[in-house]
C-alpha positions in Angstrom: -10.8 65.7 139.7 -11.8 62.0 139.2 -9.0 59.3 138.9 -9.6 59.0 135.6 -9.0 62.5 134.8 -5.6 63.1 137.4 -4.6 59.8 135.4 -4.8 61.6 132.1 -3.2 65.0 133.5 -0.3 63.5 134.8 1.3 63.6 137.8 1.9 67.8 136.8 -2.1 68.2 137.2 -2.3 70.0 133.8 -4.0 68.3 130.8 -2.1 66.2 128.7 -1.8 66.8 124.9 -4.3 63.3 124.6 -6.9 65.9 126.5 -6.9 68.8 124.1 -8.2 68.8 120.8 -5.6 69.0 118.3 -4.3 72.4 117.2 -5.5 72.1 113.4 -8.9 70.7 114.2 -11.9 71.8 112.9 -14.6 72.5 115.2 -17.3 70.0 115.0 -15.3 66.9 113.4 -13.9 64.0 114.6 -10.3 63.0 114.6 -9.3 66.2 114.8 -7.6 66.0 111.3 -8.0 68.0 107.8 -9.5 64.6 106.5 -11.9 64.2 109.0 -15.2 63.1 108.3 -18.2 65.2 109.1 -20.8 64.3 111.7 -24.2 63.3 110.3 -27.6 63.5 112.4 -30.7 61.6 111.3 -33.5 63.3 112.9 -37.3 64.1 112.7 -39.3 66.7 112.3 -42.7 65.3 114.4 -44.5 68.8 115.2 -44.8 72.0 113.8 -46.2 74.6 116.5 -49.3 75.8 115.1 -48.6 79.5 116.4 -45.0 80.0 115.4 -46.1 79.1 111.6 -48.9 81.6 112.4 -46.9 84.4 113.2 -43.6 83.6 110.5 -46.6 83.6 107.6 -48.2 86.5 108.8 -45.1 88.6 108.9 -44.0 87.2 105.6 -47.4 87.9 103.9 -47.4 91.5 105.1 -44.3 91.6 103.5 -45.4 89.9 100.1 -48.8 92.4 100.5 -46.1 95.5 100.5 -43.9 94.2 97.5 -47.8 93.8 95.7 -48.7 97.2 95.9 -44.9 98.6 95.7 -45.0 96.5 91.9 -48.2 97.3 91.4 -47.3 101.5 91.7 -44.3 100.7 89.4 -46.2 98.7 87.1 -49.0 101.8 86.4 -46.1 104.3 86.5 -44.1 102.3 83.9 -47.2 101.8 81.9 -48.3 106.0 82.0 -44.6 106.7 81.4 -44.7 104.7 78.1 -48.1 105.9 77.2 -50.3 102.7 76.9 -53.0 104.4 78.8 -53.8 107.4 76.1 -53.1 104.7 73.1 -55.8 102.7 74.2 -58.3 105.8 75.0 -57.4 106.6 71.6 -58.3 103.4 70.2 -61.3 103.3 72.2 -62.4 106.6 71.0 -61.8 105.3 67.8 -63.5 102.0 67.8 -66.8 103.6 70.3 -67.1 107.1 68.0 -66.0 110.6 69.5 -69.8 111.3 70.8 -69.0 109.1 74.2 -66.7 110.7 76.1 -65.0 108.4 78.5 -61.8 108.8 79.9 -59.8 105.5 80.7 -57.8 107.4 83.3 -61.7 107.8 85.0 -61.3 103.8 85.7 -57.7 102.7 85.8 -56.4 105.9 87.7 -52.9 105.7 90.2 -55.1 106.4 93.1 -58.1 103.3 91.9 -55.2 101.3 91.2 -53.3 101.3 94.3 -56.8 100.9 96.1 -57.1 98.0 94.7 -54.1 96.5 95.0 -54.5 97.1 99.0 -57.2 95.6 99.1 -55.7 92.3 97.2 -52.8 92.5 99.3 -54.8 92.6 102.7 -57.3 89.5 101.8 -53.4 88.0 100.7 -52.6 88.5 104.1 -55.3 87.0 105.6 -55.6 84.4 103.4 -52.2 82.8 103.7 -51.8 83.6 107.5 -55.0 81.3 107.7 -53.9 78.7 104.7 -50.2 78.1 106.2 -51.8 77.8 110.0 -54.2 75.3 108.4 -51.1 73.4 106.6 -49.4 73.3 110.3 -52.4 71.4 111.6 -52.9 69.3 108.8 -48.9 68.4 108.8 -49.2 67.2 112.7 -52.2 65.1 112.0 -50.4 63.5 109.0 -47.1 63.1 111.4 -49.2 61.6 114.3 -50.1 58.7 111.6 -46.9 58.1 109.5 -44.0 59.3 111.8 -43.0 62.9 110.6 -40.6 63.9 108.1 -37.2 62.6 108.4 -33.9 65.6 107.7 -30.1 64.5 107.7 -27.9 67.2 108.9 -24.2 67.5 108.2 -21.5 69.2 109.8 -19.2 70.4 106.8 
């Protein structure tokens, strides 16, 4: 113990009250008290790691990819379920003549459908992995020049 700190525990060696924190203090303010003000931190954001954005947006897109072809599903169910899809082979049949026979279902089937929604949800994928990576860079070259991006943080 230092002579500082034997002079604050008394001649006991226990803390004094002045060296505990108050009993109704909040964690993270100062003066202990109900009315305390909270701390604030100015700080800057100067680099974004390149890799960690990677991974966060490809994780994220996969995730946006599924909720595509989940909506997309509930979208063509919702649609078959009302119907739309032999009203409009009707009306085409009607409009064309009945001596072509084409059936919608032929082009816009579930399984045709879903394909294609995989198919928009992978190039999504790929396509914002790559674009949000691409931002990172682009953010740590504009930081180099003007300084970064500067957050205040509160402790309420």
């Amino acid at each position: 113990m230092s002579s500082a700190e034997r002079t604050a525990a008394g001649s006991s060696g226990t803390p004094t009250s002045a060296a505990k924190p108050a009993a109704g203090a909040r964690p993270g303010t100062r003066g202990g008290g109900v009315d305390a003000v909270p701390r604030r931190v100015r700080l800057t954001l100067s680099r974004i790691d390149p890799w960690s954005v990677t991974k966060l947006s490809f994780l994220l897109s996969v995730a946006v990819g599924i909720a595509l072809v989940v909506a997309t599903g509930v979208v063509w169910s919702v649609l078959n379920g009302m119907g739309v899809f032999t009203d409009l082979d009707g009306l085409f049949r009607d409009i064309v003549g009945s001596e072509i026979q084409i059936d919608l279902l032929d082009y816009v089937g579930f399984s045709k459908v879903i394909s294609l929604a995989t198919v928009v949800a992978v190039i999504d994928v790929i396509l914002l992995t790559a674009l949000s990576t691409l931002v990172a860079f682009l953010y740590n070259v504009c930081s180099a020049l003007v300084g970064g991006l500067q957050v205040t943080l509160s402790d309420d």
